[in-house]
C-alpha positions in Angstrom: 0.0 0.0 0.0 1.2 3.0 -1.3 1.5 6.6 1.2 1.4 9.9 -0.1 2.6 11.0 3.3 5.7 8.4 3.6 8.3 6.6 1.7 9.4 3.8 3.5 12.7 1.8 2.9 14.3 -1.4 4.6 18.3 -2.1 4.9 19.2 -5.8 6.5 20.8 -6.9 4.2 20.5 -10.4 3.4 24.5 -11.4 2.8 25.6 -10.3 6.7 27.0 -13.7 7.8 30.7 -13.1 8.1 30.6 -9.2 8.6 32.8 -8.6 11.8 31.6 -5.0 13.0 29.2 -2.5 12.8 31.3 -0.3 10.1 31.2 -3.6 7.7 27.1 -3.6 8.8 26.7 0.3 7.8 29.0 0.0 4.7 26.3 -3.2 2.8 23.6 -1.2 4.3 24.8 1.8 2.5 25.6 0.2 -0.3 22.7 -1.3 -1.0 21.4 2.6 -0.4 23.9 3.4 -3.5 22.3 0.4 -5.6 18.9 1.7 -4.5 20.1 5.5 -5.6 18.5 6.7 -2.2 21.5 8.5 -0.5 20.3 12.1 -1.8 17.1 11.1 0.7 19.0 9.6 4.0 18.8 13.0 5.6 22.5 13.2 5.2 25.2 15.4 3.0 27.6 13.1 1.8 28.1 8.8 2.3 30.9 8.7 5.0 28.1 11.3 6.9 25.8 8.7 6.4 27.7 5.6 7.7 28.7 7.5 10.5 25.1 7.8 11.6 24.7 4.5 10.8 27.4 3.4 13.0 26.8 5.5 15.7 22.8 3.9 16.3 23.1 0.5 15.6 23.5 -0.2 19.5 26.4 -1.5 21.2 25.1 -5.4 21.4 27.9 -7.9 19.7 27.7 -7.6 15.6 26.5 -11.6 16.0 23.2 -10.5 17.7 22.3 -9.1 14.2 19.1 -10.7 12.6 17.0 -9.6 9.4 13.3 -9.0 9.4 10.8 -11.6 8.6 8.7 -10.4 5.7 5.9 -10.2 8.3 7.2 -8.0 10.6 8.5 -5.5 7.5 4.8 -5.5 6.4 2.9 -5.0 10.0 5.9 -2.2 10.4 5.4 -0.7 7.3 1.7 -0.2 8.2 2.2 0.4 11.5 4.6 3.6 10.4 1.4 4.6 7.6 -1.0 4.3 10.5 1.1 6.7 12.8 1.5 9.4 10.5 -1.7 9.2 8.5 -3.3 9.5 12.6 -0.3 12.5 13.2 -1.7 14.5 9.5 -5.2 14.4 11.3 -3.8 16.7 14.4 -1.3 18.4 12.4 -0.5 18.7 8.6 2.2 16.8 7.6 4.0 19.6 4.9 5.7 17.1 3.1 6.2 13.5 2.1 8.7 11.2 4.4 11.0 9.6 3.7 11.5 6.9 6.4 14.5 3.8 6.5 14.2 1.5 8.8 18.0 0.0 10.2 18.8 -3.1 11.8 19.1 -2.1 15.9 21.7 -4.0 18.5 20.3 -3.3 21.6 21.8 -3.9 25.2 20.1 -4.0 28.3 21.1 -0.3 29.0 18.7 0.1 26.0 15.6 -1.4 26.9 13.9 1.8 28.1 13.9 2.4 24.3 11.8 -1.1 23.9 13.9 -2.2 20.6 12.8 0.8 18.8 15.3 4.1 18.4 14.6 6.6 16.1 16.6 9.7 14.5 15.2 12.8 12.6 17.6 13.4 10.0 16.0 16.4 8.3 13.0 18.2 7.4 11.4 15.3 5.9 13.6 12.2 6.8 14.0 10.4 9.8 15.3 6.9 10.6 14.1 4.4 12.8 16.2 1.8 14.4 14.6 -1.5 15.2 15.8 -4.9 16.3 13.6 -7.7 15.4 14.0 -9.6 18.1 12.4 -7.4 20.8 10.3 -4.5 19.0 6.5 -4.0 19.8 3.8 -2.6 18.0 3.7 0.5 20.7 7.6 1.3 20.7 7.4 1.6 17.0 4.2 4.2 17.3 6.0 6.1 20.0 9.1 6.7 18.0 7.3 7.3 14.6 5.2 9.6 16.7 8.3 11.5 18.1 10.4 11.8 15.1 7.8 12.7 12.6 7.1 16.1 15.2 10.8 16.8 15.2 10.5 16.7 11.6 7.9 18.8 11.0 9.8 21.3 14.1 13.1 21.4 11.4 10.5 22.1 8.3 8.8 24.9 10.3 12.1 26.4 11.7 14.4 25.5 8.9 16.2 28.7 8.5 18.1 27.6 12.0 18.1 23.8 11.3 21.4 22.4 12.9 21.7 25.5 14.9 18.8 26.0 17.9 20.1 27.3 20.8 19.8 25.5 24.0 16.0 26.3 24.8 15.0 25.5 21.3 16.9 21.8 21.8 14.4 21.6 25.2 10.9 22.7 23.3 12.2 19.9 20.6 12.1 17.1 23.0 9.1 18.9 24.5 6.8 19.7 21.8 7.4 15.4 20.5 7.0 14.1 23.7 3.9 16.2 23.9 2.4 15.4 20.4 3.5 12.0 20.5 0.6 11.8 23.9 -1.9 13.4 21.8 -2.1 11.3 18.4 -1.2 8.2 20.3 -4.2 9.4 23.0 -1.2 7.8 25.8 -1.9 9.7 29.0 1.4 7.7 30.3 4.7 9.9 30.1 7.9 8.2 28.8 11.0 8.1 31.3 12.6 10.7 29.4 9.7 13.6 30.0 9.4 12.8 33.5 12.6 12.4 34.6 12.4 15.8 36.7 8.8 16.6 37.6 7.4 19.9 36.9 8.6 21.5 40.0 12.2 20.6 39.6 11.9 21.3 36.1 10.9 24.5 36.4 13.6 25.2 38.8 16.6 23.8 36.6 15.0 26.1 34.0 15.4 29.3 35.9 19.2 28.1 36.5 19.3 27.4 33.2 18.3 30.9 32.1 21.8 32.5 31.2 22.3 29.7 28.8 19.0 29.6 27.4 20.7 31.3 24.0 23.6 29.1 23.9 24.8 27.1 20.4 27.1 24.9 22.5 26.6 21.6 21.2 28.2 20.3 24.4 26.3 21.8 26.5 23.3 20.9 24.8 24.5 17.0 25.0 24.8 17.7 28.4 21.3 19.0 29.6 19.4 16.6 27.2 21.5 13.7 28.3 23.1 14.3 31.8 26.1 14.7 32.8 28.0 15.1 36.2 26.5 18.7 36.8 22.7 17.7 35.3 20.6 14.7 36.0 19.9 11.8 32.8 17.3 13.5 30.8 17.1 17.3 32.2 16.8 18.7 28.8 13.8 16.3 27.7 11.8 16.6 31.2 12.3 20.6 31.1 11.2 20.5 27.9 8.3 18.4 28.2 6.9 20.5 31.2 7.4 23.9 29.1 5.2 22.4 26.4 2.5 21.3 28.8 2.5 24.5 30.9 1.6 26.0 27.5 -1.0 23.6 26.2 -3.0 23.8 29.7 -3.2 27.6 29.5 -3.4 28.0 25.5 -6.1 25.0 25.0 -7.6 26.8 22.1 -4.2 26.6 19.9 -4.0 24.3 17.1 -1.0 21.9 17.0 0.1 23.8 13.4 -0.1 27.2 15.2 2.4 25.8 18.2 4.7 24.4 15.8 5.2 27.8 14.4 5.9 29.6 17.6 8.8 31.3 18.3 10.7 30.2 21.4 9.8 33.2 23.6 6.1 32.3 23.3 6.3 29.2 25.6 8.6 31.0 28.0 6.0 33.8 28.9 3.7 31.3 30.3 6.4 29.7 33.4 5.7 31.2 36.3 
């Protein structure tokens, strides 16, 4: 079944028996890419970019853990994707068509909060999801198609700074996904990530935070998202989160394609 909203593309590739490491997994991957002329859509400049990326979300389980789909589960996934964002384009118009490849994943048990599902927005209209077919559900993949489609449609709508948000803009991100991902899924169950500080300590770290709020330091971004010996796992993603709520319980009337347009400094004026 075709989609006019998604293009959806699989890479396990079939001859994988004696590769020895994830670089030798990326590099059939993205040749078969090459043979499929779908680099110019992967979201990424140039090939080495692209393996990189590649590389770098596979997961950190040994290279033998490394299984292809079943043609099954690529059918119930593919639908399962078209579901998601033909449900997302009902809240808010999707501007343009997907592209969406799905990777091999090699989780470890540090990874199971992410349920065998990972996902990566690569651009305006490409994101990729990482799955391992061994211990994916139905829900993870929703959540994550959820997710990155937003963040997606956040780079098409603020493209003139894609690559470069400041710090704040990196929180409302996470925020405004995490958020969305609730409504089109109708999931009144936060993931770890949002609720990792609750809105009171949130709000708090935010007025800390305040000074840096305009920063472009990528480090410093990596560590309020992620955590780091000064901020707890997941600061960036919980502040976030609560921002975006504080602004849909006082703004109910907004549509979801008016909030993706907003400018930063509309969220902020409603934290007391």
């Amino acid at each position: 079944m075709k989609s006019e909203l998604t293009h959806i593309e699989f890479y396990f590739p079939e001859n994988a028996e004696n590769i020895k490491n994830k670089q030798e997994l990326s590099d059939l991957i993205v040749s078969e890419m090459k043979e499929r002329e779908s680099l110019a859509y992967s979201g990424h400049p140039d090939e080495e970019s692209l393996k990189k990326g590649i590389v770098d979300h596979l997961g950190n389980a040994e290279i033998n853990h490394y299984k292809k789909l079943s043609d099954s589960q690529e059918k119930e996934i593919q639908d399962k994707i078209q579901q998601v964002v033909e449900d997302s384009n009902k809240i808010l118009p999707v501007p343009t068509k997907n592209y969406v490849f799905v990777f091999p994943y090699l989780p470890t048990e540090e990874d199971k909060v992410f349920g065998g599902v990972m996902g990566v927005a690569e651009y305006s209209c490409v994101f990729h999801i990482y799955l391992s077919p061994d211990h994916w559900s139905s829900e993870d993949l929703a959540n994550t198609v959820a997710h990155e489609l937003n963040h997606t449609i956040f780079y098409y709508r603020h493209y003139n700074d894609f690559k470069n948000y400041n710090l704040v803009e990196e929180m409302l991100l996470e925020g405004l996904a995490e958020n969305f991902r609730e409504k089109v899924l109708d999931d009144k169950k936060p993931a770890p990530w949002a609720i990792a500080l609750s809105k009171e300590e949130a709000f708090k770290e935010l007025e800390s935070l305040k000074p840096l709020l305009t920063s472009k330091d990528k480090d410093l971004h990596r560590d309020v998202l992620f955590g780091s010996e000064k901020y707890k796992k997941w600061t960036g993603y919980s502040v976030g989160y609560w921002i975006v709520k504080e602004l849909l319980n006082k703004k109910p009337n907004l549509t979801w394609g008016e909030i993706m347009k907003l400018d930063s400094s509309e969220f902020l004026k409603y934290i007391k």
